[in-house]
N, C-alpha and C positions, 0 to 999 in steps of 0.2 A: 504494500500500500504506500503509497505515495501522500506525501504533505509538505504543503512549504511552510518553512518559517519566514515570522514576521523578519521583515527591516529594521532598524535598531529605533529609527524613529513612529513606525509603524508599534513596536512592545512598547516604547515607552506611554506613547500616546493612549493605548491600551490600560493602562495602569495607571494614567491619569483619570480614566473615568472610573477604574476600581474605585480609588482615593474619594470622587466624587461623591459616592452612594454614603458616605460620611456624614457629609453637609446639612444643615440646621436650617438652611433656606427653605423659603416653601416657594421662590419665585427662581431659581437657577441652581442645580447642580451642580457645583466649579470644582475641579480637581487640579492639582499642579504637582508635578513632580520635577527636582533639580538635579540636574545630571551633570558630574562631568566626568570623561575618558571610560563611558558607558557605562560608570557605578552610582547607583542612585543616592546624593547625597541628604537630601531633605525631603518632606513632601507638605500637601497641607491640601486643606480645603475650607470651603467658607462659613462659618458660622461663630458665632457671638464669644465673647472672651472669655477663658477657663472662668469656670466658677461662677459665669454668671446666667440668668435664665438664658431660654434663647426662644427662637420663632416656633418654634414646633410647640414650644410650652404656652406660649404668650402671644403665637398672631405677630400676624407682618403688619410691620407700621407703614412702610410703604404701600401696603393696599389699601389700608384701613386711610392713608392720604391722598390715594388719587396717585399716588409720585410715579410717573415713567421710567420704565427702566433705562439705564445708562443718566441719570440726573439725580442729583442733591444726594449724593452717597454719605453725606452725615445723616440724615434721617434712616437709620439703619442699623441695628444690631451686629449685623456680621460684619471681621474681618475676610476681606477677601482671602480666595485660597492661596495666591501668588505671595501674598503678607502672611500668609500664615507658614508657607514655606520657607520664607527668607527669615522670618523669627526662628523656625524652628531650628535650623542652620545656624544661625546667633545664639542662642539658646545651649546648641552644644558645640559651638567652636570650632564650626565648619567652615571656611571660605565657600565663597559661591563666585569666585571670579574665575574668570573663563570661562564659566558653566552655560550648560543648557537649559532652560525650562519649558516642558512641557506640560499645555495646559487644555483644559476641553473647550476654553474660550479666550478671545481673542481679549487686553488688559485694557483697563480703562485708566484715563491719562494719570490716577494717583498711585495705580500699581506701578505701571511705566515707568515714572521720575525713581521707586524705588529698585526696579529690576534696574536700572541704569544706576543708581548709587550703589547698589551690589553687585556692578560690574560683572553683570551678564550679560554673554553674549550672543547669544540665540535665545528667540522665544520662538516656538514650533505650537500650534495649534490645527486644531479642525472645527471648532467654532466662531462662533460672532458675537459678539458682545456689540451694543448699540452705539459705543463712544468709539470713534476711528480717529481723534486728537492726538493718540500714542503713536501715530504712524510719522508726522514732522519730526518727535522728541528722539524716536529711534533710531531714524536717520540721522540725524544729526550726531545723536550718541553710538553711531556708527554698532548697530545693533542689529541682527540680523534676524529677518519675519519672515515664518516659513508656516502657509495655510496649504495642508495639504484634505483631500477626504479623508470623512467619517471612519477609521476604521470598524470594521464588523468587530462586535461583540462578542464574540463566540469563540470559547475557550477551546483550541483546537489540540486539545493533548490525548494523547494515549494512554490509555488505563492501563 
């Protein structure tokens, strides 16, 4: 029998949506995992800060305000998962420079400014996120934006 294995950014991207099913959002599922020299150094996903309620317990304040997504991201409980991956990296004393980050959605311009002070340098995505403002910052920060397909979900291993 015959199977192909994924691409390296094909597994990783894979294992950003694992990470996703995590998340405390009730409006997006966000997964991010930090890679570099194809060993995963961090990962995160989006929801409200250790120890405090979060949306699953308490209801989305951005629905309960009308708020669009991609706008006013202080009205909101979660950190993002891209923030929660570069904390976690800080947290245990990992560099993230050079790194890769793969995420299930494309970053909105306040992850951006921190993906670029954590000097990473690839963000790899197969989502869309509504703010596309990170696209001038990461050019500029000479940062490279890789939208590729959705990969299939489907855990292709042998029992």
């Amino acid at each position: 029998m015959s199977r192909k294995r994924p691409a390296w950014d094909e597994y990783f991207l894979k294992i950003s949506m694992l990470v996703s099913e995590r998340s405390t959002c009730l409006r997006h599922n966000v997964g991010a995992v930090i890679v570099r020299d194809r060993r995963i150094l961090s990962t995160g996903y989006n929801g409200a800060a250790a120890g405090v309620k979060d949306c699953l317990e308490l209801g989305c304040l951005r629905d309960e305000q009308e708020i669009p997504s991609g706008t006013r991201h202080e009205i909101c409980r979660a950190i993002h998962a891209e923030q929660n991956a570069i904390i976690q990296s800080a947290l245990h004393g990992v560099s993230t420079e050079d790194s890769t980050i793969y995420c299930t959605h494309s970053p909105c311009i306040l992850c951006a400014k921190m993906i670029a002070n954590a000097r990473i340098k690839r963000f790899v995505t197969y989502g869309k996120y509504p703010d596309e403002s990170f696209k001038r910052l990461f050019e500029e920060a000479g940062i490279e934006f890789v939208q590729l397909d959705k990969p299939d979900s489907t855990i292709n291993a042998v029992d």
